[in-house]
C-alpha positions as CSV (number, residue, x, y, z in Angstrom):
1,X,-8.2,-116.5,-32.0
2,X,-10.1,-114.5,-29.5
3,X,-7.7,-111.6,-29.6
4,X,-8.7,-111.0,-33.3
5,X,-12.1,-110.3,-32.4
6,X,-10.9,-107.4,-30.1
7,X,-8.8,-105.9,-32.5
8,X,-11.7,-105.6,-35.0
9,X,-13.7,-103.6,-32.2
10,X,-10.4,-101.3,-32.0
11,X,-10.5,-100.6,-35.3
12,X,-14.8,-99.8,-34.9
13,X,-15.6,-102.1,-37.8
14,X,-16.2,-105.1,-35.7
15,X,-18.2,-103.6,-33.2
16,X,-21.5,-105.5,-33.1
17,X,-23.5,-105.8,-29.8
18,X,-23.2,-108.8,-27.4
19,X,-24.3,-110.0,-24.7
20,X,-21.8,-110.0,-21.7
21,X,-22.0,-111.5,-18.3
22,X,-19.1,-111.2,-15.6
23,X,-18.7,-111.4,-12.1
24,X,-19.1,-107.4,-10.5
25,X,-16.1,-106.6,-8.4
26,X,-17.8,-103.5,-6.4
27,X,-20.8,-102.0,-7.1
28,X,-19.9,-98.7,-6.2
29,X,-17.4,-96.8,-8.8
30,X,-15.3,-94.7,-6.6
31,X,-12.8,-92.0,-8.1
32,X,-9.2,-93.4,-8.6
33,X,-7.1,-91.3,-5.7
34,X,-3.2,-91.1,-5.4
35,X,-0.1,-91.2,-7.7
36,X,-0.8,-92.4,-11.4
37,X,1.5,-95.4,-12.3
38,X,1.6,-98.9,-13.8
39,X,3.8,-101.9,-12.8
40,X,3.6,-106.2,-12.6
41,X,6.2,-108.7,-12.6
42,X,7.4,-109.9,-16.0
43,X,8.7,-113.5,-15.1
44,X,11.2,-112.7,-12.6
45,X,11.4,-108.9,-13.7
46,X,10.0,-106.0,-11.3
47,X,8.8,-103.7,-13.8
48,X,7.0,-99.9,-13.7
49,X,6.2,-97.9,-16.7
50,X,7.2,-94.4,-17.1
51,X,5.1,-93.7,-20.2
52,X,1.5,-94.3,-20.1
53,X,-1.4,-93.4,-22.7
54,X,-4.7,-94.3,-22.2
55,X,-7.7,-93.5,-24.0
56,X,-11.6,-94.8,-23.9
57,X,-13.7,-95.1,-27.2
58,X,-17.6,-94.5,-26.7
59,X,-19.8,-95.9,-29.3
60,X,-23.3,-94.8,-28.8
61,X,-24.6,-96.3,-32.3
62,X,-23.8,-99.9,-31.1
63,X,-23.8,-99.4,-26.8
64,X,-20.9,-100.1,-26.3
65,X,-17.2,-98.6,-25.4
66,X,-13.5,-100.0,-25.5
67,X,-10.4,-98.8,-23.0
68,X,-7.3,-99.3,-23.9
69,X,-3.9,-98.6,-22.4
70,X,-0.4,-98.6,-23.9
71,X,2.7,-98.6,-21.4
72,X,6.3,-98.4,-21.5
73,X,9.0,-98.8,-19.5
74,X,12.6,-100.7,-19.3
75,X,12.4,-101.5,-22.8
76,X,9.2,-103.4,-22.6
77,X,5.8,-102.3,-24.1
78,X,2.9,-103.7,-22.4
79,X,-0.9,-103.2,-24.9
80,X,-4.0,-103.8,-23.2
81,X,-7.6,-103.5,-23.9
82,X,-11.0,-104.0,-22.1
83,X,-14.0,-104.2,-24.1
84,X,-17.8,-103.6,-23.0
85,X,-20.9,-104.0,-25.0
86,X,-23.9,-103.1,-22.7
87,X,-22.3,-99.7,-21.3
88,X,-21.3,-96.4,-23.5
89,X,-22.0,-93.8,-20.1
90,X,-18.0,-93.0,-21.0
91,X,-17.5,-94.3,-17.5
92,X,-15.9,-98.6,-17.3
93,X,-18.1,-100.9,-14.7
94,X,-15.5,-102.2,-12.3
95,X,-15.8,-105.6,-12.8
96,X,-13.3,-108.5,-13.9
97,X,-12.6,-108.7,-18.1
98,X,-11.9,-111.7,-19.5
99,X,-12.1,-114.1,-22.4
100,X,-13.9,-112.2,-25.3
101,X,-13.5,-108.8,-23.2
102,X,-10.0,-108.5,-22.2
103,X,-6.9,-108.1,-24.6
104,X,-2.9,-107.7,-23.9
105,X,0.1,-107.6,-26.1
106,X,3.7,-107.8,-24.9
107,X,6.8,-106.5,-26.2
108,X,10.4,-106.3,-26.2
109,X,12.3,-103.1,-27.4
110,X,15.4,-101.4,-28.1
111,X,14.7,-97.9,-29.2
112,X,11.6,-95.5,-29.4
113,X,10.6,-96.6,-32.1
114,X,11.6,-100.8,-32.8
115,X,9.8,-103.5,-30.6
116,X,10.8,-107.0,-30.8
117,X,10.1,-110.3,-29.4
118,X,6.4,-110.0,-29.9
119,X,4.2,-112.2,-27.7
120,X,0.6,-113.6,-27.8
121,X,-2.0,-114.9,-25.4
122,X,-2.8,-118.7,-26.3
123,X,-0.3,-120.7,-28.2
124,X,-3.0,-122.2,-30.7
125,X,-6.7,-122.2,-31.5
126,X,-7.4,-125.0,-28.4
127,X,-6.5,-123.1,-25.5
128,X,-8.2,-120.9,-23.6
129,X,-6.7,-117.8,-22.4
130,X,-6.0,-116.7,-18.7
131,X,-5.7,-113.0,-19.3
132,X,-7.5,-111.0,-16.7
133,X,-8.1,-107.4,-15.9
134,X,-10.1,-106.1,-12.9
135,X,-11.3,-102.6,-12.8
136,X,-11.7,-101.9,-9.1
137,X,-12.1,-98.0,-9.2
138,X,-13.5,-96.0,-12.3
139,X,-14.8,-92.2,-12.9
140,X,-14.7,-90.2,-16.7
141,X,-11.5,-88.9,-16.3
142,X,-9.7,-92.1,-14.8
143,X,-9.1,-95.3,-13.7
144,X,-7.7,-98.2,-11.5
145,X,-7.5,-101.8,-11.5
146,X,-5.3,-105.0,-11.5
147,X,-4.1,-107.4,-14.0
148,X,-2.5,-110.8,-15.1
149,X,-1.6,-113.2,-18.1
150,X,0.5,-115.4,-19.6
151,X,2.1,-115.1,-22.8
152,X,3.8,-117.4,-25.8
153,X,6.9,-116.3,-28.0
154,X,5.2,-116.3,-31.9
155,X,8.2,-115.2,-33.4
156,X,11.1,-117.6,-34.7
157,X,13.8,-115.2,-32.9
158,X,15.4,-116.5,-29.6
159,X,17.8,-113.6,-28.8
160,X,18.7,-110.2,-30.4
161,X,21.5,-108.0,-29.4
162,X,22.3,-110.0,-25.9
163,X,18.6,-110.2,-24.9
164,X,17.3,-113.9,-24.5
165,X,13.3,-114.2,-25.4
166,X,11.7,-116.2,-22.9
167,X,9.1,-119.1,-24.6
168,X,6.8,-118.4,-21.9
169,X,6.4,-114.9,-20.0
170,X,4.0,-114.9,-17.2
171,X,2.8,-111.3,-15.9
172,X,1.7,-111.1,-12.4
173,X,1.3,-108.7,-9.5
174,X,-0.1,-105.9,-12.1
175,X,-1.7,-103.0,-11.2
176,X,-2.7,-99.6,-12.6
177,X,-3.4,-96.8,-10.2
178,X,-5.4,-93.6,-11.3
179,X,-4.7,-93.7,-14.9
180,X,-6.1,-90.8,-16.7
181,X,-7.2,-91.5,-20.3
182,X,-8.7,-89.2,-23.1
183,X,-11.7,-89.9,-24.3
184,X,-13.6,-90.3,-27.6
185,X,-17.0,-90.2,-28.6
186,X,-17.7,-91.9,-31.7
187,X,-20.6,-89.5,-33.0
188,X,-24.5,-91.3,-33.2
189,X,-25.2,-91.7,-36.5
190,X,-21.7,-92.5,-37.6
191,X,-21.5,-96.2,-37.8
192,X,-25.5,-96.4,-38.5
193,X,-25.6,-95.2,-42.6
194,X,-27.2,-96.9,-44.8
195,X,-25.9,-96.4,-48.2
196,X,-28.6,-97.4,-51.1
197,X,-28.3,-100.7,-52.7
198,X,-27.6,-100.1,-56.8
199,X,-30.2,-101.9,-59.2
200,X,-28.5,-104.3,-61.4
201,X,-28.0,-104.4,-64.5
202,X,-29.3,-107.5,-66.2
């Protein structure tokens, strides 16, 4: 599954250097401006965030530098991810993400701390997925941009306590205005040692 791949350059032990091509949205990357939010249409379901963390990982060793974005709101958790592999400046291109490059996770919850009803982007290993996410204004501090996707039910549950899972939830209308993110360097050197071989013993 594409999404895998992703999650192994979250965790900086996938991160290997490849070679991207998308379409440019502007070449120009102006400074986010205005009031910092995050909303889209789940299904029906007008939906805004009022938590928002956001934080983008540099990796000089391999070029490369990952953004990701976790929002919540109206008991529904929203993951997201954009991934670059020819750019560590610690500033995103605005351009569109997709395929290989673009990531999302949705969730139901009920509490701070228990999500359910957890979603993925392709129902099996023949599909291709239609998650998108344009970055259409970028500086070090922050950033803007759209998004959409749609997303399949993995889990066996239908309902739990009154809320009905829908098989197929289709995101739409998404935007994130001026989100500001922390940002970490991974230091040069870090993912580049070379540890001696052992002789062996015969």
């Amino acid at each position: 599954m594409r999404s895998y791949y992703l999650k192994g350059i979250y965790l900086l032990i996938g991160m290997f250097l490849f070679s991207c091509s998308s379409d440019s949205v502007d070449d120009n990357n102006d400074e986010p401006s205005g009031d910092s939010y995050m909303k889209a249409n789940f299904g029906d379901m007008e939906w805004e965030a009022d938590d928002i963390v956001a934080q983008l990982t540099v990796v000089p060793d391999q070029g490369g530098q990952r953004f990701d974005v976790t929002a919540v709101g109206m008991k529904r958790k929203l993951v997201m991810a954009t991934a670059e592999m020819d750019n560590s400046s610690g500033k995103l291109t605005t351009k569109v993400y997709e395929n290989d490059f673009a990531l999302m996770f949705f969730y139901f919850g009920f509490s701070n701390d228990f999500w359910y009803g957890n979603y993925a982007d392709i129902p099996d290993f023949d599909s291709e997925p239609d998650i998108k996410i344009t970055v259409t204004e970028s500086s070090d501090t922050a950033i803007s941009g759209t998004f959409s996707g749609t997303f399949y039910r993995i889990t066996g549950e239908t309902e739990y306590e009154g809320t009905q899972f829908p098989e197929v939830l289709t995101i739409t209308n998404g935007v994130f205005n001026n989100i500001p993110f922390q940002k970490v360097t991974i230091p040069e050197g870090t993912l580049a040692i070379e540890k001696e071989k052992p002789d062996l013993i015969q």
